[in-house]
C-alpha positions as CSV (number, residue, x, y, z in Angstrom):
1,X,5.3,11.6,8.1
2,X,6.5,8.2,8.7
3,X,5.3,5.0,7.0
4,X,6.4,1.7,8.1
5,X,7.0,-0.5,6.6
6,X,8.0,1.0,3.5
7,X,7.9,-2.3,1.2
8,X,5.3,-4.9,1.2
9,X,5.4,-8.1,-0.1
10,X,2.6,-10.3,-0.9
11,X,2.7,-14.0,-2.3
12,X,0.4,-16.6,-3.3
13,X,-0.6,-19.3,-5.9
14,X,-2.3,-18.8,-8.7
15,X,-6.5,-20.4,-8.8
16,X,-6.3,-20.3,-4.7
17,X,-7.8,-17.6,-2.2
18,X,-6.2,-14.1,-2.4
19,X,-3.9,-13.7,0.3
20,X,-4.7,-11.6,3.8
21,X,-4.3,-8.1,3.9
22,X,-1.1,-6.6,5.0
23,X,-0.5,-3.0,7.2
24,X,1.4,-0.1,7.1
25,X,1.7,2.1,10.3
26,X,1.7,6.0,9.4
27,X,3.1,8.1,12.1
28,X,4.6,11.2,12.3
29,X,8.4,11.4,13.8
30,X,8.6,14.2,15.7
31,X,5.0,15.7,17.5
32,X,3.8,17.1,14.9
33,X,-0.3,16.8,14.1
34,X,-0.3,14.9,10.8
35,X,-3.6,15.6,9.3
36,X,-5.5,15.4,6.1
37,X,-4.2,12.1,5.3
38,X,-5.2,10.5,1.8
39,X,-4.1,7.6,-0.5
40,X,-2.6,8.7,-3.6
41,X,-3.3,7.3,-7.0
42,X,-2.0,3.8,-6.9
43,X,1.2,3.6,-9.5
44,X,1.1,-0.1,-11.1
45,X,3.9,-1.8,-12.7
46,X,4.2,-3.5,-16.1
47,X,1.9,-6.6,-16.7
48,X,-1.0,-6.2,-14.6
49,X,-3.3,-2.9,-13.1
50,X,-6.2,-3.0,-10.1
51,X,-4.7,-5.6,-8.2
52,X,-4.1,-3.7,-5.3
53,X,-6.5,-1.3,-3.0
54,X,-5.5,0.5,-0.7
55,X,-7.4,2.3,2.2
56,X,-6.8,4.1,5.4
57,X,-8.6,3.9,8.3
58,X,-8.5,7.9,9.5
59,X,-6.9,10.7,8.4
60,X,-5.1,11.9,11.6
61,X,-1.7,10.1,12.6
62,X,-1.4,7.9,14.1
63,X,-3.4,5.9,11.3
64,X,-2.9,2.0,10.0
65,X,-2.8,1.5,6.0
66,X,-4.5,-1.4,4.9
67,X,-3.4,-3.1,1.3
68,X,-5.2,-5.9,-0.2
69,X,-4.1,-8.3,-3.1
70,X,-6.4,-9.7,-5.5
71,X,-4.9,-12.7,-7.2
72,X,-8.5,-12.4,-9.5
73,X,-7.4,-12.4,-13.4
74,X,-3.9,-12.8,-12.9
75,X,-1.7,-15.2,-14.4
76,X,2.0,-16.3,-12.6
77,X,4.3,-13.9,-12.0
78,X,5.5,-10.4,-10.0
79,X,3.6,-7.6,-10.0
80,X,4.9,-4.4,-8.3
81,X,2.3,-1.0,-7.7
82,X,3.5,1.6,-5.2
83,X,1.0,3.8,-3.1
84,X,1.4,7.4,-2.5
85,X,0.3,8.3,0.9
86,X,-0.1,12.4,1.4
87,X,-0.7,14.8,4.5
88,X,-2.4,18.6,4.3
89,X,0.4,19.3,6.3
90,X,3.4,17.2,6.5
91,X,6.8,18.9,5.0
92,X,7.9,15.3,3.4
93,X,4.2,14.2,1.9
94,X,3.5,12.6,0.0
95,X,5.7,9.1,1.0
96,X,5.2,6.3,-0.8
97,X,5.2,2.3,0.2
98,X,6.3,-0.3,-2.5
99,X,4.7,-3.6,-3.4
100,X,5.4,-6.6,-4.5
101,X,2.8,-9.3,-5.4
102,X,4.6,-12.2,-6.5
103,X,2.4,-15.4,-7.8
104,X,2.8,-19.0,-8.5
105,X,1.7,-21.4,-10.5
């Protein structure tokens, strides 16, 4: 299983819209038939938790991750989370993509 890419980064300003969701394409590298594909439990950082979602649009590769920042509640600064992705038959699930959110003031 291949994600890419394998770091996100959102930004934005505090009090304003939350910024647009971002993608992650999830492959697989050689032919094989990923399937079975799931979002993990999303790992959060110190300082803030639920900021991020995180969704998939099908569960055979070739499939798009979709993450989504909520700026809701938080005050100025960088958040990080990282999102396990896993496959029911991939030899090198679960992968994982990093995120930073980082908000101004």
């Amino acid at each position: 299983m291949k994600l890419n890419p394998t770091a996100i980064q959102f930004s934005d300003t505090v009090g304003t819209t939350s910024p647009a969701s971002l993608t992650v394409a999830i492959t697989s590298p050689d032919s094989q038939a990923l399937t079975g594909l799931a979002v993990g439990t999303i790992s959060f950082g110190t300082g803030a938790t639920g900021w991020l979602t995180a969704a998939i649009d099908k569960t055979t590769a070739p499939a798009t991750l979709t993450l989504t920042a909520s700026n809701t509640g938080l005050a100025a600064g960088s958040y990080s989370a990282t999102v396990p992705v896993t496959s029911t038959n991939a030899t090198n699930s679960p992968q994982s993509v990093g995120v930073v959110f980082n908000l101004a003031a």
